[in-house]
N, C-alpha and C positions, 0 to 999 in steps of 0.2 A: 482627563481620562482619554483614554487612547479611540482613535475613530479610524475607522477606514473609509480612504480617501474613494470618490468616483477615478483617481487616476488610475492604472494599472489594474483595472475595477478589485482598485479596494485593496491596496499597499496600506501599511499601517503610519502614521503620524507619529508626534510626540508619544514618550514612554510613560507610565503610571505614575500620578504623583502616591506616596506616601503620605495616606492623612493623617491626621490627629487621633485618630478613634484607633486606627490601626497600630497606630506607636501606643496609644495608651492599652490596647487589646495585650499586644507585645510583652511590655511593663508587666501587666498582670500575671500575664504566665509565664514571665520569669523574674520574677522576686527579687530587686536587689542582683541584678543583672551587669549592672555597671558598677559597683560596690563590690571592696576586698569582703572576702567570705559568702560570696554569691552562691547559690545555691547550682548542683551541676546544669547543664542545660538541657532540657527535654529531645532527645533525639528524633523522636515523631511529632518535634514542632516544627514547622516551616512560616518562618515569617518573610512573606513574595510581598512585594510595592504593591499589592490589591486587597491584601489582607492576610491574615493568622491560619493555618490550615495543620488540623492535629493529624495525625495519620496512624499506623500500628506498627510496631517493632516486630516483625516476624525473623527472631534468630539474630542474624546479621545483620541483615535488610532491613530497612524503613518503605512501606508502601502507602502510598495517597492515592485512596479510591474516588472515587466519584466527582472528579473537581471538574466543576465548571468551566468551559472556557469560554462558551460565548451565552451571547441571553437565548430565550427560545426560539427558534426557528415557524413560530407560532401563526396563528391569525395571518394578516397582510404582510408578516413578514415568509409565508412557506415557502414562497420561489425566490427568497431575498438572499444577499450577501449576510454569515454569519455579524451580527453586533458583535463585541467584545463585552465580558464579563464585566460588570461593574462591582467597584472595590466593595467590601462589606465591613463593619465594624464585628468586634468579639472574635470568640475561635471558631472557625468553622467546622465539622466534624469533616474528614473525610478515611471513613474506613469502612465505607460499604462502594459496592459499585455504584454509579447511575442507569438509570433506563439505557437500555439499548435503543438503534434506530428503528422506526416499522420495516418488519420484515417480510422475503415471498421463501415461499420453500423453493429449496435450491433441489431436491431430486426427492422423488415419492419415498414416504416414511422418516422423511427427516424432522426430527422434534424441533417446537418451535420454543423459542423463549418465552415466561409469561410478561417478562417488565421492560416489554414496547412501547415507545412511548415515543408522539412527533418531538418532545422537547428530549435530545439524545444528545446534545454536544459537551460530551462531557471525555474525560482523559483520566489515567493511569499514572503511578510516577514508582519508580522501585529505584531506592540509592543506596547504597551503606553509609552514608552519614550526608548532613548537609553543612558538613563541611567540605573544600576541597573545589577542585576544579577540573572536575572531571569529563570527558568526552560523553554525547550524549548521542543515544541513537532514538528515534522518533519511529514504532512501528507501525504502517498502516495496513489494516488486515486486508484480505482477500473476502471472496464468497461470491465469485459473478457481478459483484454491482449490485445486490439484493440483498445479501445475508451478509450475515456477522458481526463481530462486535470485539472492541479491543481489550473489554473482560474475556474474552475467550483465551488469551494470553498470557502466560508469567513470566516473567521478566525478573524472578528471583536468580536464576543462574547466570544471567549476563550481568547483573548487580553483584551477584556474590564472586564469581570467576572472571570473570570480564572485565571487571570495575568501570562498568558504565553506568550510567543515569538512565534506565532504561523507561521510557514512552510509548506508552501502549493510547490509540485516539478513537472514538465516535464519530459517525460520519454521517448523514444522509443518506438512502439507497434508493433504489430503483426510481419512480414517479416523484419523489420529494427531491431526491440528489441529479436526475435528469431529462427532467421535460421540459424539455424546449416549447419556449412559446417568444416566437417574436417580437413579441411589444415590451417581454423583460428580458431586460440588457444580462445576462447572466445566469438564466434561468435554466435553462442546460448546463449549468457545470456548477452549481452550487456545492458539490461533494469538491472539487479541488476546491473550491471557496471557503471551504470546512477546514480541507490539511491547510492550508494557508494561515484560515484562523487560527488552527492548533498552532501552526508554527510560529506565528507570531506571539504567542501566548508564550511560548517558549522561549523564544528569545528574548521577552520582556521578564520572566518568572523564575526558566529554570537553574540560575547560580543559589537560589533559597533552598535548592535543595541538593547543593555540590556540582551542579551542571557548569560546564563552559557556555554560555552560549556563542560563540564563535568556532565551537567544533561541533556541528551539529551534522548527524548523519542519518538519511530518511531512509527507510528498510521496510521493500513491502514483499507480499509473493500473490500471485497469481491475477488477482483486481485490483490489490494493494500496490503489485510492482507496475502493472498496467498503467496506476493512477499517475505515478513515479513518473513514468516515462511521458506522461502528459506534463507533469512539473515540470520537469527538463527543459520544456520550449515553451513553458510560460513565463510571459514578461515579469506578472508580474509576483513570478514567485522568489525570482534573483535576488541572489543574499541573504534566501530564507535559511540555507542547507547548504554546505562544503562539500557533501559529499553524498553518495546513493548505492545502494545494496540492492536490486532488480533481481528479483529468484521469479522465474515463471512466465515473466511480463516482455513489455517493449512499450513503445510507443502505438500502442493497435487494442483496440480498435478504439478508431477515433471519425466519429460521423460525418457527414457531410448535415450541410443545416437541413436538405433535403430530406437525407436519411434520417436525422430525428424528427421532421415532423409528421414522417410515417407514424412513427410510435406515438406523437402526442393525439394525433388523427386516431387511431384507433381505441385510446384513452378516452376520449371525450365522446368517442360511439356508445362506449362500455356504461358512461355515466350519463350517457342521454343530453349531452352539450351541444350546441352547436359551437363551430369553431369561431362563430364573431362574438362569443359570451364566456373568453377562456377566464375573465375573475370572476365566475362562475366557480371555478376549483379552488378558491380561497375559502369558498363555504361548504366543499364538501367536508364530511366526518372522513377523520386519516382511516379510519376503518374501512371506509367504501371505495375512497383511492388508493390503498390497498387490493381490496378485492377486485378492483378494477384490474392495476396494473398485474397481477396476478394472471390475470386471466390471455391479456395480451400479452406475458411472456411466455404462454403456452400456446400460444398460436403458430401452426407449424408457417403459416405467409412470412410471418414476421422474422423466421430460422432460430428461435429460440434465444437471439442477444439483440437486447432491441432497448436497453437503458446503459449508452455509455455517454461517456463525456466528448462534447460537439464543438469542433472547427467555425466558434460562432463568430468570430471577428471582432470578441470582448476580452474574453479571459483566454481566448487561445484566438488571437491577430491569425496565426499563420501554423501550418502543422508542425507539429513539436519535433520534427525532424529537423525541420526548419531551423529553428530558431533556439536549439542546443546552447546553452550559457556556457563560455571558456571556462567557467571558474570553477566547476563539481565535476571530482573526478568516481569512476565506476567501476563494479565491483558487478557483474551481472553472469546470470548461470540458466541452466534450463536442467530438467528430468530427462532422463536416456526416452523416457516410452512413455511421454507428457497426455496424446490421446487415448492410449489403449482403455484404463480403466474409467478415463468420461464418455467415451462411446459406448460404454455398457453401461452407464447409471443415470445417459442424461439423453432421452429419448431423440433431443433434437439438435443433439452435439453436433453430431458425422454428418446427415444430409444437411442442417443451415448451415456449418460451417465451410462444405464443400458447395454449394449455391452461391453462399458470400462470396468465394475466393473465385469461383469461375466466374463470376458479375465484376470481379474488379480486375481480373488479367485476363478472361477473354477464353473462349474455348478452345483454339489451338495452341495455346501456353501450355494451359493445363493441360490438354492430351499429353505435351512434350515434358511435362513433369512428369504422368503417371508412369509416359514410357519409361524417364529414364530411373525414375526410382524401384518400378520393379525391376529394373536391369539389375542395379547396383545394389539392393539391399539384397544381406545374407538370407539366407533359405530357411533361416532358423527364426528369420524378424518378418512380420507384419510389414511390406511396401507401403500398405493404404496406412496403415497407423501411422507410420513412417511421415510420410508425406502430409497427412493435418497436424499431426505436431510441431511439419512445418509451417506450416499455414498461421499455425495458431499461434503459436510462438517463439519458436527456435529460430526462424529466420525475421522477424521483429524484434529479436533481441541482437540478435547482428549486427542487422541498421542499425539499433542504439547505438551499440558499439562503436561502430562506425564512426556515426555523426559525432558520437563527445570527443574522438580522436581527433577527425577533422577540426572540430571546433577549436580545439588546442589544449583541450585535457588529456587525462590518462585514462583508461579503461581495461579491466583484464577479462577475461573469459572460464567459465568454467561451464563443467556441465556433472549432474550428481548420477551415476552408473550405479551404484551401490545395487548390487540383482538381490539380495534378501531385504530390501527397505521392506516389504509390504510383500503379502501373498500371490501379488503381479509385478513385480518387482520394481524399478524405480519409478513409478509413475505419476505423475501432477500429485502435487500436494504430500508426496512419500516422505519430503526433505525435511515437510516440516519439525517434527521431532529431534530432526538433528541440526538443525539449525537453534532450537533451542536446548542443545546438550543433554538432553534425557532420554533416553530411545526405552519404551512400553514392548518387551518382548513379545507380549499377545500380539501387537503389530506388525511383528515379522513373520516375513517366509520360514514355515515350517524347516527348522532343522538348524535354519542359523546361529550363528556363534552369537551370544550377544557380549560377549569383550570384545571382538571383532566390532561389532556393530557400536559400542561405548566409545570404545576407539576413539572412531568415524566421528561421532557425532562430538568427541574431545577436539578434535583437532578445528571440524567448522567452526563452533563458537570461538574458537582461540581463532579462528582466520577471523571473522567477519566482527571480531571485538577490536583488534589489533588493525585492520583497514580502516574503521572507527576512529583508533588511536591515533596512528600514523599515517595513513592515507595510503599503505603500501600492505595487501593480502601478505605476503611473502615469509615466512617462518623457518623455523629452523628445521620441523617436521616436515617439512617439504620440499619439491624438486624447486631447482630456481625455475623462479613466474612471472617473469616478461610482459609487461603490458605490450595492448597491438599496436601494431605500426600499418602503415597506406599498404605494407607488403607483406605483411607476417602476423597471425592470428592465433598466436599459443593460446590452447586451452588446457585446463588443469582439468584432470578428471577425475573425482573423487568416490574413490572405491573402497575397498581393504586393502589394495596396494595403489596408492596415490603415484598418477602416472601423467606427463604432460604429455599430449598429442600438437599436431602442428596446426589443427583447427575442429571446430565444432562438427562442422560437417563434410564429407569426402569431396573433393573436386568437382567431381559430375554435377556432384548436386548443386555445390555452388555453382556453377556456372550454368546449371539451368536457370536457376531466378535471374541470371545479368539480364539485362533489360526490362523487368516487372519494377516498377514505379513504389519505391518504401511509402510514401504517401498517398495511397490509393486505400493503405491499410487500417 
């Protein structure tokens, strides 16, 4: 059985054997399997080295809901490295989802899921046969580090048009996926310890259901690409993933051990701890550290982001700027107007995240950013929008870029303009629909074409299946798309008329940030 090693806390070992039980489970459910006259073969069977797994035939598609990947993140295990799934004998059903992870609400009125649950590690599969050897993309979702779930997902159109093996995964959030506590080696970044375990599961599992696993491509957007971008400069996620699709993200924000033991400090107030008694929170009810962490991510001290993954000197040695792997090449983009609609939905967006940014570049930076952005932005654009969307991630997507260049990869740039995505027009989270090739006209700004918008949303999934495929965005539907160079920063802009600019952001602007430190972020 496969174990994760204390090296690289927690690279995986030897691959799954194949038991007895599992080959005779096999036998069962296909009859005279190896014998002339065999009966056809069940397309929603997946027989993986760990056991039998039935799934549902939707149309084209083959989908495997609710599979296990690792055991439960449970009891003395809640601050631990995910275990790996152990094999099981029979068939195992998987055609419903699993529990999602405990969740906080991410902005007033937002519904919460009822099937919460701390034991959450569980994953998605969508293929059109498991025959074949197909590219596989692994998506890890978004939601601040709090929310979400990779049921929230379908992956029937990158399955069915795409022809990928598409990976939707469960993770850990907020106080379960990142409280830091000193005395466990890891304990702050158990969420990348999660995509890891997902990834490993995948590359041990996913050829049972037509995957390559040697073309494996991790696609996140907003917390999901954030995470991404922390993988990048983990040691030991190398070799997990070929390649990376960053919508929204960068390498940011990523703590200092300091800065998370802010947040586990006021965690352990909330539940009445003191800090020399932290396995103390191995017996709290996930409900109460819940309601806990809840409570301290509404604390306007804290700025409203106060559970990310931490620079603890285990699973992240050194900041993932840092420490960028030569071998995965990137595919990374941002929204034209990324803060406009979270400064109106999330009370403590704009003032913590302008607090944050002037604590890490210093007051006279930032004066010389506000000056020069209300210089330079048009009279029709929000400067201050402008400028936390740099803050937040247009200019940490950069750095990404950047560093995988340096590093001795390729990286291309895009950024999504599209002005009818949404009733405010391309803003954080607007891409998502066309990123999975379906665009919901209710969605759109009043008046907009939606063939115009189908379009749009035809072409992304053909870009980011096909970078997938070949390692290279570049299509026939498009201008030519030049990955960056130390000198030259083409970005693709994806509109109604798909147009290459010569970089993401104007001159001024870049060279107001020279000199601000990508690792401060």
């Amino acid at each position: 059985m496969t174990k994760f090693t204390r090296r690289g806390l927690l690279a995986t070992g030897g691959g799954l054997a194949l038991t007895a039980g599992v080959a005779g489970a096999a036998a069962a459910v296909l009859p005279g399997s190896s014998h002339h006259g065999a009966k056809p073969r069940d397309p929603a069977i997946a027989m993986t080295p760990s056991g039998v797994l039935r799934g549902v035939l939707q149309g084209s598609t083959v989908v495997w809901r609710g599979v296990r990947y690792a055991e439960p993140p449970t009891g003395t295990r809640r601050f631990a490295a995910p275990r790996p799934a152990r094999p099981w004998s029979g068939v195992r059903d998987a055609t419903k989802f699993g529990p999602v992870a405990m969740q906080l609400q991410l902005a007033p009125g937002q519904p919460q899921p009822s099937n919460q649950n701390e034991d959450c590690l569980f994953l998605n599969i969508w293929s059109r046969s498991t025959v074949g050897h197909r590219p596989v993309i692994v998506w890890i979702h978004g939601g601040a580090f709090v929310s979400g779930a990779g049921s929230d997902y379908d992956g029937t159109v990158f399955a069915e048009q795409g022809d990928v093996v598409f990976v939707t995964i469960n993770y850990r959030l907020h106080a379960f996926g990142y409280l830091y506590q000193a005395a466990r080696p890891g304990s702050g970044n158990v969420a990348l310890l999660d995509h890891m375990g997902a990834l490993h599961w995948v590359h041990e599992n996913i050829a049972a259901f037509g995957g390559d696993p040697g073309n494996v491509t991790i696609m996140g957007e907003s917390a999901g690409a954030m995470s991404i971008g922390a993988l990048l400069g983990a040691s030991a996620a190398k070799g997990l993933f070929r390649r990376a699709i960053v919508q929204s993200g960068g390498s940011r924000p990523t703590f200092t051990r300091a800065d998370a033991a802010l947040t586990t400090s006021a965690v352990l107030r909330e539940l009445g701890i003191d800090e020399s008694h932290t396995e103390r929170l191995l017996r709290v009810s996930a409900k109460d550290l819940t309601a806990a962490a809840g409570k301290v991510a509404a604390d306007p001290k804290l700025g409203g982001e106060c559970f990310h993954q931490v620079g603890d000197g285990t699973v992240l040695p050194v900041h993932p700027l840092t420490g960028v792997s030569p071998g995965v090449d990137l595919l990374i983009g941002t929204c034209r107007d990324e803060a406009n609609q979270l400064a109106k939905l999330l009370p403590l967006f704009a003032p913590g995240l302008e607090a944050h940014t002037v604590s890490l570049v210093g007051k006279t930076t930032w004066a010389d950013l506000q000056r020069v952005y209300q210089q330079t932005t048009p009279a029709s654009r929000d400067w201050q929008m402008d400028l936390l969307s740099a803050a937040f991630n247009v200019m940490p997507s950069i750095w990404l870029a950047e560093a995988v260049q340096r590093a001795g990869a390729r990286a291309w740039q895009y950024r999504f303009d599209y002005p009818d995505a949404s009733p405010d027009g391309p803003v954080h989270a607007s891409d998502l629909m066309f990123t999975f090739g379906s665009v919901d006209e209710s969605k759109l700004k009043s008046g907009a074409d939606p063939k115009v918008a189908q379009r749009l949303a035809g072409t992304m999934l053909d870009t980011f299946s096909r970078f997938a495929r070949t390692g290279d965005p570049g299509g026939a539907t498009l201008p030519a798309w030049p990955s960056i160079t130390a000198n030259g920063r083409p970005t693709m802009l994806l509109d109604a008329q798909i147009t290459l600019a010569d970089d993401m952001v104007v001159p001024e602007q870049r060279q107001a940030w020279q000199g601000v430190d990508p690792t401060l972020f």
